[in-house]
C-alpha positions, 0 to 999 in steps of 0.5 A: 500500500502506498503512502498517498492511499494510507494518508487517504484513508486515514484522512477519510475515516477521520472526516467520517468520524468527525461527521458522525460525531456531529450528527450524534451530538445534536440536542433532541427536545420532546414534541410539544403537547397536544391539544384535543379539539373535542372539549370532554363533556361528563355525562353523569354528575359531580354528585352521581361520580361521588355516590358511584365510588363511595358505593364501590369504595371496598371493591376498588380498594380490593381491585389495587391492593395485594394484601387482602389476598396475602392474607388468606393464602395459607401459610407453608407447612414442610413436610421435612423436619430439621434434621431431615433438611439439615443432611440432606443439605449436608449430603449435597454439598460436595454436589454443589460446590462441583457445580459452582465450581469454575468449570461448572460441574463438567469435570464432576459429571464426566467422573460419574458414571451415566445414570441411564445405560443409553446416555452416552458421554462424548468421547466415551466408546459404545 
């Protein structure tokens, strides 16, 4: 390559650069509002609008609010006790930490053997 098509080039792709540049850096504004021509005309009254919601006020209070539900969820019952938790825990933790450890358990499954005799490990001989 020659020395005038490299200055070429390197001229070209600064003035692309600085065109891009340029073009990224404009100022965006919001658009402004908008204006509905069509004035809102109500069809019920203050006082209708008042007694509609008043009427309701438990059910709109059910409608946007999580808690009554909670509230009669029933609460979780374990069908293991503590000491049953406890080793099953304590026999899973060499599983674990193989499959948090940095190859992501690969090298704990390929010292396995396979669970099912038709699962084949890539590499392994039929």
């Amino acid at each position: 390559m020659n020395r005038n098509l490299a200055s070429t080039l390197i001229v070209t792709g600064t003035a692309a650069a600085a065109l891009a540049l340029a073009a990224m850096s404009t100022v965006a504004h919001a658009d402004d509002i908008t204006i509905d021509p069509n004035p809102f005309v109500s069809t019920k009254s203050r006082a209708q609008v008042r007694a509609e919601v008043i009427g309701r006020a438990e059910e709109i209070r059910m409608a946007h609010a999580e808690a009554p539900m909670e509230m009669n969820r029933a609460p979780f019952r374990s069908t293991l006790t503590r000491a049953q938790v406890r080793e099953e825990y304590m026999a899973s933790r060499n599983e674990v930490k193989a499959f948090t450890s940095e190859d992501s358990g690969s090298a704990y499954l390929a010292s396995r053997q396979p669970r099912r005799s038709d699962v084949m490990m890539a590499g392994t001989e039929r």
